[in-house]
C-alpha positions in Angstrom: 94.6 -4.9 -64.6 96.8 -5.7 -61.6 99.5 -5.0 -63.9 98.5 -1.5 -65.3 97.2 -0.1 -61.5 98.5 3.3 -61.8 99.3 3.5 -57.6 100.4 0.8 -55.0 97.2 1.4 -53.1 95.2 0.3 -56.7 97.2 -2.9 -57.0 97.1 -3.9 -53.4 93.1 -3.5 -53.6 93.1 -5.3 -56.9 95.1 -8.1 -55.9 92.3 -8.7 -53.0 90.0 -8.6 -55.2 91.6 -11.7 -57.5 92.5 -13.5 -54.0 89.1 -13.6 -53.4 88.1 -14.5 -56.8 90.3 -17.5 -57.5 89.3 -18.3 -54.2 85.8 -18.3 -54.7 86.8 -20.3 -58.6 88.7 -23.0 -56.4 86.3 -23.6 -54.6 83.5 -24.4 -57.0 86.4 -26.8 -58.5 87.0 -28.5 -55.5 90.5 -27.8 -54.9 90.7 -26.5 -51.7 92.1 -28.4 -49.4 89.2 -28.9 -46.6 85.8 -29.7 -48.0 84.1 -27.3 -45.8 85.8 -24.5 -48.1 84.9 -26.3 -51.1 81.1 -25.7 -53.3 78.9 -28.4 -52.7 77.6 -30.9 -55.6 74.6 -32.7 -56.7 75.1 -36.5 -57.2 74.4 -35.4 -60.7 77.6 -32.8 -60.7 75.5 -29.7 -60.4 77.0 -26.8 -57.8 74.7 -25.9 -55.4 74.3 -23.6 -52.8 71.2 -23.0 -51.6 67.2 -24.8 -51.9 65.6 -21.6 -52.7 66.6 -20.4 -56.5 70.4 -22.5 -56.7 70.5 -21.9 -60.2 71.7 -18.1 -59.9 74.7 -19.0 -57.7 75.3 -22.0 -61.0 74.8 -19.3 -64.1 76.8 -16.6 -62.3 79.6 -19.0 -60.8 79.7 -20.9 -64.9 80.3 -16.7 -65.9 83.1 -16.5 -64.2 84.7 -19.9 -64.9 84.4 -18.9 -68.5 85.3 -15.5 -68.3 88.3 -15.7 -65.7 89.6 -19.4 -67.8 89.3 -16.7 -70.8 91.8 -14.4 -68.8 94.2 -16.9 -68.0 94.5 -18.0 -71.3 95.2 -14.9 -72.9 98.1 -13.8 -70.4 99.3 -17.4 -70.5 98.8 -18.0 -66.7 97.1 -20.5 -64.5 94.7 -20.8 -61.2 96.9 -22.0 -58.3 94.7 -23.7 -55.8 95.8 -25.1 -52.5 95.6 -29.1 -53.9 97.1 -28.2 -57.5 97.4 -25.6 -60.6 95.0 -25.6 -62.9 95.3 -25.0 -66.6 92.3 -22.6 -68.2 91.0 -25.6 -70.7 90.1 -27.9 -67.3 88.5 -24.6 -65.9 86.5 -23.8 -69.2 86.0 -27.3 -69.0 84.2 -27.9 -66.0 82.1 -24.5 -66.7 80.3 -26.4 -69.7 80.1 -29.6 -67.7 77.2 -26.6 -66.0 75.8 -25.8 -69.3 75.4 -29.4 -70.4 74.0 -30.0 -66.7 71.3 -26.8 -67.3 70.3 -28.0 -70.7 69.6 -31.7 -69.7 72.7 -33.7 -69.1 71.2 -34.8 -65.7 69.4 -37.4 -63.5 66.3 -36.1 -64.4 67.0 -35.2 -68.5 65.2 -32.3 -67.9 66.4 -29.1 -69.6 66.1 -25.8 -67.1 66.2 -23.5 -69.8 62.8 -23.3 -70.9 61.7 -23.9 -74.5 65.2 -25.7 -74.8 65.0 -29.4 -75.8 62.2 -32.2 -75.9 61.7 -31.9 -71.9 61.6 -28.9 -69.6 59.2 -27.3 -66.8 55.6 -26.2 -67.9 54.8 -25.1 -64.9 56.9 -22.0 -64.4 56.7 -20.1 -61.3 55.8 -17.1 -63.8 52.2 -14.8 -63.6 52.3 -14.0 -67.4 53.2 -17.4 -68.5 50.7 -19.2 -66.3 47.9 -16.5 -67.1 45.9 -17.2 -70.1 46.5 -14.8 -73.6 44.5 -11.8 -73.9 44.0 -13.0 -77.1 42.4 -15.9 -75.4 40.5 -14.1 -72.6 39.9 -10.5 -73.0 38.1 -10.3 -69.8 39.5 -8.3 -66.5 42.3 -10.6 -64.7 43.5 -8.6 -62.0 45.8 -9.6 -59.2 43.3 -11.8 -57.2 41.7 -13.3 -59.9 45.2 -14.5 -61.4 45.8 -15.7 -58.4 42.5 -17.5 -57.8 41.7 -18.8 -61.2 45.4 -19.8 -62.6 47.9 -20.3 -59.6 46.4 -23.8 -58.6 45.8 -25.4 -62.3 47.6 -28.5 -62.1 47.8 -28.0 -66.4 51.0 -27.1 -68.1 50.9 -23.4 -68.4 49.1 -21.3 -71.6 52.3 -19.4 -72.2 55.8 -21.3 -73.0 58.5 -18.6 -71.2 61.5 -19.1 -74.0 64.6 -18.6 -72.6 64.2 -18.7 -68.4 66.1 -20.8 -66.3 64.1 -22.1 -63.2 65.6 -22.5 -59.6 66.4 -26.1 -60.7 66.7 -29.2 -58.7 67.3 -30.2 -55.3 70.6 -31.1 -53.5 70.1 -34.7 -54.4 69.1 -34.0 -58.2 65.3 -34.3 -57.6 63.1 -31.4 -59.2 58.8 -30.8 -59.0 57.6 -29.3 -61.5 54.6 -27.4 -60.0 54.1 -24.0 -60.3 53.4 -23.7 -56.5 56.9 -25.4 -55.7 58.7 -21.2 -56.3 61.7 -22.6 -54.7 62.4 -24.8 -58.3 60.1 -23.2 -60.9 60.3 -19.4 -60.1 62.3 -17.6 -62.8 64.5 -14.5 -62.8 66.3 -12.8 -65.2 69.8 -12.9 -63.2 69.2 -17.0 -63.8 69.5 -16.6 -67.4 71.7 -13.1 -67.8 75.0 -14.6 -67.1 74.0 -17.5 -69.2 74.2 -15.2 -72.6 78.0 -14.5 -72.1 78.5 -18.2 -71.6 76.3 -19.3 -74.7 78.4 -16.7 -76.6 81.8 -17.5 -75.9 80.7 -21.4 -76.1 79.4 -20.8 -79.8 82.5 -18.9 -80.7 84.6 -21.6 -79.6 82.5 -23.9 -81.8 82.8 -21.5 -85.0 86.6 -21.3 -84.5 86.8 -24.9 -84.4 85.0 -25.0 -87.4 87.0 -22.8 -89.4 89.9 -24.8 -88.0 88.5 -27.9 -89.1 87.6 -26.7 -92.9 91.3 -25.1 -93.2 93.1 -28.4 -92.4 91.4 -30.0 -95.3 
């Protein structure tokens, strides 16, 4: 894009724009030279950011790992950070060392995608998933008496929410799973948007492997 900016003005915006961004990818990389500007990690390996919800600042920053190590690889550059350059298969790299993080490579071998693997939360942060079927109950369940006869249960909930990724542990790996405990249970779609690009350009990788694979034989 920077290359193709019709006006000087364009270009100088744009190249602020990708200052920032590599920036922002050095950091969660660790390659800037004080720590302070660096993302902090989990024992485990997992970025975080903040307690409340972490896990959207993980699925958006894994994005744009994969999309920007994408970028670099197809106009055969690299991401110069202020320790060292770094080539697009170590970014791509460390953006799946996330994945494998969210889907239970961790301290706690929990899986925070929900419905993925042999462990993940059951107590999701989640009215409609911790709220009985209408199939079950056909009775009125308003506001207050959701909130009154569900919120508390200490049982796993009714409803299995496929495909949500919680707020995810703490800063030292550690993660409740109690449907009052919002700061680590509560899920949101922008948790699990970014997620689809990633799962997609991760499977592709694996098919053209695999086509690779069968036309060496």
């Amino acid at each position: 894009m920077l290359e193709k900016a019709k006006h000087e003005h364009e270009g100088h915006v744009l190249k602020q724009y990708r200052s920032k961004a590599e920036y922002y990818l050095c950091s969660c990389l660790n390659k800037n030279n004080a720590t302070s500007d660096n993302v902090e990690r989990t024992p485990g390996g997992l970025l975080y950011i903040r307690q409340w919800n972490n896990m959207q600042y993980v699925s958006t920053a894994t994005f744009l790992l994969t999309v920007y190590s994408d970028f670099l690889r197809n106009s055969n550059q690299h991401l110069r950070c202020p320790t060292r350059t770094i080539d697009p298969e170590e970014i791509l790299s460390f953006a799946k060392s996330q994945v494998d993080y969210i889907l239970g490579s961790n301290p706690m071998n929990m899986s925070y995608l929900v419905g993925y693997g042999s462990k993940y939360p059951i107590r999701v942060h989640h009215r409609g998933a911790s709220i009985v079927s209408y199939r079950e109950n056909k009775g009125f369940i308003g506001c207050t008496q959701g909130y009154d006869n569900w919120y508390s249960r200490v049982e796993p909930n009714p409803n299995v929410l496929v495909g949500a990724l919680v707020g995810g542990p703490d800063c030292r790996d550690n993660f409740m799973d109690q449907r009052d405990n919002y700061m680590q249970t509560e899920a949101c779609t922008y948790n699990t948007a970014p997620l689809v690009g990633v799962f997609a350009r991760l499977l592709q990788l694996e098919e053209n492997l695999e086509v690779e694979l069968v036309a060496s034989y």
